[in-house]
C-alpha positions as CSV (number, residue, x, y, z in Angstrom):
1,X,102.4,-59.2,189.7
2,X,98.5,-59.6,188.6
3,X,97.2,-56.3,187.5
4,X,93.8,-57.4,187.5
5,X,91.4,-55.8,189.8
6,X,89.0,-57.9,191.8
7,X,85.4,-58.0,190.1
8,X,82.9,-55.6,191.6
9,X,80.0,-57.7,193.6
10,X,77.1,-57.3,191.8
11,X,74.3,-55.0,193.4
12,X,71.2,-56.9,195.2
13,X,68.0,-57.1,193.4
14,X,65.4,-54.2,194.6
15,X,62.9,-55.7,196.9
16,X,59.7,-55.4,195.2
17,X,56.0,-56.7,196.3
18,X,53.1,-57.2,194.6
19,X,49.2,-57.1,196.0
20,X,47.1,-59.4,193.4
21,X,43.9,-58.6,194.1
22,X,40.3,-58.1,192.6
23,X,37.3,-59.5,191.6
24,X,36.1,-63.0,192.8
25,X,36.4,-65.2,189.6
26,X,38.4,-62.5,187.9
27,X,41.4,-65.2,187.8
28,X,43.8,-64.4,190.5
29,X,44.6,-68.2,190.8
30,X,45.4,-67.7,187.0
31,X,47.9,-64.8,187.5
32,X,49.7,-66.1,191.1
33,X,50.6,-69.7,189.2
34,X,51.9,-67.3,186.5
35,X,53.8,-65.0,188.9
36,X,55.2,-67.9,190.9
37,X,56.8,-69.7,187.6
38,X,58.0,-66.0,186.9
39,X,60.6,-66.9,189.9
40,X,58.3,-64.5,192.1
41,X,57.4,-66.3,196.0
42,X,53.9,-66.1,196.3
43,X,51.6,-66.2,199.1
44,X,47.7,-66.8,199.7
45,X,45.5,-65.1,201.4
46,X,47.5,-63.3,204.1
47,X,46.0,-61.2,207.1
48,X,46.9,-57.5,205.3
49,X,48.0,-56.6,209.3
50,X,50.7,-58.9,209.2
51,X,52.4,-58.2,205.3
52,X,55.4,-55.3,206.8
53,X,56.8,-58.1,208.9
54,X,56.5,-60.8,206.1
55,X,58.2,-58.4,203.5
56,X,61.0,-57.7,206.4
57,X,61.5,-61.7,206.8
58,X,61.6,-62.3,203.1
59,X,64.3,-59.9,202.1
60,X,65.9,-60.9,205.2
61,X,65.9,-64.4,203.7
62,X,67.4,-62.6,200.4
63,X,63.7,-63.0,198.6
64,X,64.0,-60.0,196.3
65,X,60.0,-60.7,194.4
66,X,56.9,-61.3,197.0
67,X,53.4,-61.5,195.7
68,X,50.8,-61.7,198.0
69,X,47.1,-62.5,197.3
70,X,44.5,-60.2,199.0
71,X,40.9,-60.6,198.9
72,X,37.6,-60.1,201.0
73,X,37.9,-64.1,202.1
74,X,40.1,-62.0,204.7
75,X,37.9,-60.6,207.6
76,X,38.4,-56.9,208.2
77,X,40.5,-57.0,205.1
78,X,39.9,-53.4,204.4
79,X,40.0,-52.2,208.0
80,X,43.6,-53.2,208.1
81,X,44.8,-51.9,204.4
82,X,45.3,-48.0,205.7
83,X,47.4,-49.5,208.2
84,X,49.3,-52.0,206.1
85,X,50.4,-49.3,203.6
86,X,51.3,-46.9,206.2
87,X,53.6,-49.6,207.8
88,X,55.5,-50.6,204.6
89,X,55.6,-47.3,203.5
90,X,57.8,-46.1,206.7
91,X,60.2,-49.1,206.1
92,X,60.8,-48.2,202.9
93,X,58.6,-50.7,200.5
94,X,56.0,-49.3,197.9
95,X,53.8,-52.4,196.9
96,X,52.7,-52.3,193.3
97,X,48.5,-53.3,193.3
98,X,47.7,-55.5,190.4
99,X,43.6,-55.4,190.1
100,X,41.8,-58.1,188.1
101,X,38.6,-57.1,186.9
102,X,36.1,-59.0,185.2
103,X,32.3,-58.0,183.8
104,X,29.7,-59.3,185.9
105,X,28.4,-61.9,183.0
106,X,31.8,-63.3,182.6
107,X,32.0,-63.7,186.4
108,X,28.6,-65.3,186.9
109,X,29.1,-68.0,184.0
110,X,32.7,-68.5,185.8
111,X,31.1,-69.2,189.1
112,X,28.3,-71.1,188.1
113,X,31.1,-73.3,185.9
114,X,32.8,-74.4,189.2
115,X,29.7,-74.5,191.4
116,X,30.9,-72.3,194.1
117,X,29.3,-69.8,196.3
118,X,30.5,-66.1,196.5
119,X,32.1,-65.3,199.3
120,X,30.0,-62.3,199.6
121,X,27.0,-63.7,198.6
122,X,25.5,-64.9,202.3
123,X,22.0,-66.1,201.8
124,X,21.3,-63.9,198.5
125,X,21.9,-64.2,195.1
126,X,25.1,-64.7,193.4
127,X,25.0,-61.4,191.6
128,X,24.2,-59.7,194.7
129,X,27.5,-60.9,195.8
130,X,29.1,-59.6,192.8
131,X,27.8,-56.4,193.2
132,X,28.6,-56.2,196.7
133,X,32.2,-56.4,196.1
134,X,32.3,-54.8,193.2
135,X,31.6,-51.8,195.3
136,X,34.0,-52.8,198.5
137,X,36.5,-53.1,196.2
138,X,36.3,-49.6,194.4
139,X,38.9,-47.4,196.0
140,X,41.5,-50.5,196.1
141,X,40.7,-50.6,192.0
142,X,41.2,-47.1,192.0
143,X,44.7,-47.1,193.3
144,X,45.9,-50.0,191.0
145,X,48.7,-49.8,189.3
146,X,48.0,-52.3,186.5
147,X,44.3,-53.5,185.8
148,X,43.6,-56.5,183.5
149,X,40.1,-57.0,182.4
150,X,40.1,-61.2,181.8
151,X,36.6,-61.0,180.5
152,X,37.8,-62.0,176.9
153,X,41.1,-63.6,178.0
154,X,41.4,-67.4,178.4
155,X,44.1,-69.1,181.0
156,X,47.4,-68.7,178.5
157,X,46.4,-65.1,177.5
158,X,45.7,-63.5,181.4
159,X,49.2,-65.7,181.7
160,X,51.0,-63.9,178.9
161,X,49.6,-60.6,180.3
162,X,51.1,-61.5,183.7
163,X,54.3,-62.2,182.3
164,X,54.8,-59.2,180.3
165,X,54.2,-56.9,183.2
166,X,56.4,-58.8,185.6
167,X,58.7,-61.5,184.3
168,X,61.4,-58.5,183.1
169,X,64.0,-57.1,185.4
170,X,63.0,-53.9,187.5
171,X,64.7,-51.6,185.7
172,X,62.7,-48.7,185.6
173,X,61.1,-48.8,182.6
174,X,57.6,-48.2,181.4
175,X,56.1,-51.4,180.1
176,X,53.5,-51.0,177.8
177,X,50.4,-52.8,176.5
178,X,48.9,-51.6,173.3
179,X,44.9,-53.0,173.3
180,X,43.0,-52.6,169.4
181,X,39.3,-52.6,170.0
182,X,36.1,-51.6,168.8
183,X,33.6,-48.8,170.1
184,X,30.6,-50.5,168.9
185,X,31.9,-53.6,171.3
186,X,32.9,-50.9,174.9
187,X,35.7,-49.4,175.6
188,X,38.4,-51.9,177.3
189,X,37.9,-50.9,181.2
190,X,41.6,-51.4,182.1
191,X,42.9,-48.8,179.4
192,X,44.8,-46.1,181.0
193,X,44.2,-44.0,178.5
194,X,42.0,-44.1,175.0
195,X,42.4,-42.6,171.6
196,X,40.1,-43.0,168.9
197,X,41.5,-43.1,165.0
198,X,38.1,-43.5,163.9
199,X,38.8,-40.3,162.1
200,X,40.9,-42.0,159.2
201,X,38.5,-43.4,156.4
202,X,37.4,-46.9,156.7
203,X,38.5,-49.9,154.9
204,X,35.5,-51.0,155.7
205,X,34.3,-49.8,152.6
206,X,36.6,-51.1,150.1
207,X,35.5,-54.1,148.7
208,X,38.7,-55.6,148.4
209,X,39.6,-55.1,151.7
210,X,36.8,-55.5,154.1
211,X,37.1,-59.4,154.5
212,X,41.0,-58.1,155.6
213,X,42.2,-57.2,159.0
214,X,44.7,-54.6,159.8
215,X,47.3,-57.3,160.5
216,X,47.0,-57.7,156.8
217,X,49.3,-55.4,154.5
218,X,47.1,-54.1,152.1
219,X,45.0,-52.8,154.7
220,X,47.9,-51.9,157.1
221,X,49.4,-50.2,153.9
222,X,45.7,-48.4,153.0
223,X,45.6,-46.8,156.7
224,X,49.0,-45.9,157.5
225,X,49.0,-44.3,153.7
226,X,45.9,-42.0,154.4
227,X,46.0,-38.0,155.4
228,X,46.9,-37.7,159.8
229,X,47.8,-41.5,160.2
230,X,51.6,-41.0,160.6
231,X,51.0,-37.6,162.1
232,X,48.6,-38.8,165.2
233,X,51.5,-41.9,166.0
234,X,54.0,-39.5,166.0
235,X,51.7,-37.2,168.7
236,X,50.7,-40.0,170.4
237,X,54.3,-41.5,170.6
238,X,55.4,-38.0,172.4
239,X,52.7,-37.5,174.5
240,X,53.7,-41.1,175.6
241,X,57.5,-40.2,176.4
242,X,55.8,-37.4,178.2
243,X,53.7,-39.8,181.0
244,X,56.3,-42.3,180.9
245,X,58.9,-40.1,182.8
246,X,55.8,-39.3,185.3
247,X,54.5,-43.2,185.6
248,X,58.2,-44.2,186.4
249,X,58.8,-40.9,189.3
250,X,55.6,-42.1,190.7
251,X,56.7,-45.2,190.6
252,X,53.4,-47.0,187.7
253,X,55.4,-49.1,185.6
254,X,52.4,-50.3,183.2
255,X,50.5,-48.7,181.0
256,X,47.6,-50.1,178.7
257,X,46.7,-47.9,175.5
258,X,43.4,-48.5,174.1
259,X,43.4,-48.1,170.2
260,X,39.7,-47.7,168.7
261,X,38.0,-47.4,165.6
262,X,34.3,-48.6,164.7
263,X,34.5,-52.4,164.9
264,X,38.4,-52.7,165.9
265,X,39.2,-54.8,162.7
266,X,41.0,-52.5,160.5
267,X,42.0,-48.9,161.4
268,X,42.7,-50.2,164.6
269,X,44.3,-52.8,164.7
270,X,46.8,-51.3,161.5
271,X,47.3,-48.5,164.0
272,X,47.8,-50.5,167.3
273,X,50.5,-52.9,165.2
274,X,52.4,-49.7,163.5
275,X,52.8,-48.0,167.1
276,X,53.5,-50.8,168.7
277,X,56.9,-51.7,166.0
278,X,58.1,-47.8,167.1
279,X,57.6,-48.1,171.0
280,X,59.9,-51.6,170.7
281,X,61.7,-50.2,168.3
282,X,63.0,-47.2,170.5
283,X,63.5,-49.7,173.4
284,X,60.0,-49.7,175.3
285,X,58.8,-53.0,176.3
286,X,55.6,-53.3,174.6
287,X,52.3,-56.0,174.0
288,X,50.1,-55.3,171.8
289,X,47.0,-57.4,171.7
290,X,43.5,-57.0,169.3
291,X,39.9,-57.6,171.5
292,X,38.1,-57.5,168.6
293,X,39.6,-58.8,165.2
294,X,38.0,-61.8,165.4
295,X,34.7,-60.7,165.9
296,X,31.8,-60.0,163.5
């Protein structure tokens, strides 16, 4: 007689939705391609009144990952949001917003590029348009649970941000994105939170090691070596644990640390590459990415 027991059916996928949304020009075609070849079903510029039903067909159809795109092309778009939320929040379904954002420079030259009106814009000028939603759009941005700024991103790197927030399983973990940058450039506007390690002396200032970058080892060695450095990770790396417990109960599963120094070429960028080997290295999913090293 077979002593084997019968295998245990494995449990369904959570049902999750995503709202991509933002800024005109921001590159939400960009992230839904990305999303869709991330196995995620993907739909364009859907009446917000109608998404409870949607979600109710698609996991009835055993589609476990629905993006939907949201923008002001949709008339009363925000009239119906209040409604929309309410709705899938009494069935049950807590949609995650992902917010592009974009600096209005970046989304001129973008628009210009392809020759196409804002939608916004009506008979005045594109940056009026701009500015316009930019200011419709403020309490959505508000509530997002992941903003990317695409303003120094091309195609493959908005694409490899996309995937790193969404192409694991949902298994309630804190993803993380580690951003190096320089103050003397602005602080990255999607950073949930930003420290500054401009207190550590600059290697700036060694003649050897100015033409360097912090993804070098002498200077990475030169940072991490000086008075605070492996003190501050090890605060920063606690605090961390701290939010990450809160950011998973209320249900944010990203997070994007903003690492600064002067120029974001050494202290920085050592730092943001040292913190970034202990948050992987105790399991976290983490990205860690440098604005500024390349710039002069």
């Amino acid at each position: 007689m077979s002593t084997e027991q019968p295998a245990t059916p494995e449990a369904p996928e959570p049902f999750r939705l995503v709202v991509l949304t933002g800024m005109s020009g921001a590159g939400r075609s960009t992230a839904a391609n990305a999303l869709e070849d991330l196995g995620w079903y993907v739909i364009d510029n859907l009446p917000p009144s109608v998404l409870p039903q949607v979600c109710a067909l698609a996991q009835q159809s055993e589609i476990s990952r629905l993006a939907v795109v949201l923008d002001v092309r949709t008339r009363t778009f925000f009239e119906q949001l209040p409604t929309m939320f309410t709705d899938l929040n009494a069935v049950g379904t807590l949609p995650e917003i992902l917010y592009l954002e974009a600096s209005d420079d970046v989304i001129v030259r973008r628009q210009e590029s392809v020759r196409r009106p804002h939608p916004l814009q009506g008979d005045g000028r594109l940056l009026d348009g701009i500015l316009r939603e930019r200011e419709t759009l403020a309490t959505l941005r508000a509530a997002a649970d992941l903003v990317i700024d695409t303003s120094s991103l091309n195609v493959h790197q908005l694409t490899s941000r996309v995937a790193h927030a969404y192409g694991g399983p949902d298994n309630d973990q804190l993803r993380v994105t580690l951003v190096s940058f320089g103050f003397k450039n602005g602080i990255p506007v999607d950073a949930d939170l930003v420290v500054d390690v401009r207190f550590l002396p600059n290697p700036h200032w060694v003649p050897e090691l100015r033409p360097l970058t912090g993804l070098t080892q002498p200077v990475s060695d030169y940072v991490l070596g000086q008075k605070g450095a492996e003190e501050f990770l090890d605060r920063l790396q606690d605090l961390l644990n701290v939010m990450a417990g809160g950011y998973i109960t209320e249900g944010k599963r990203f997070a994007t640390i903003a690492i600064g120094c002067t120029g974001g070429k050494h202290r920085s960028t050592a730092m943001a590459e040292e913190f970034g080997r202990r948050l992987r290295a105790q399991g976290m999913a983490t990205k860690v990415l440098h604005r500024d090293v390349g710039r002069e």
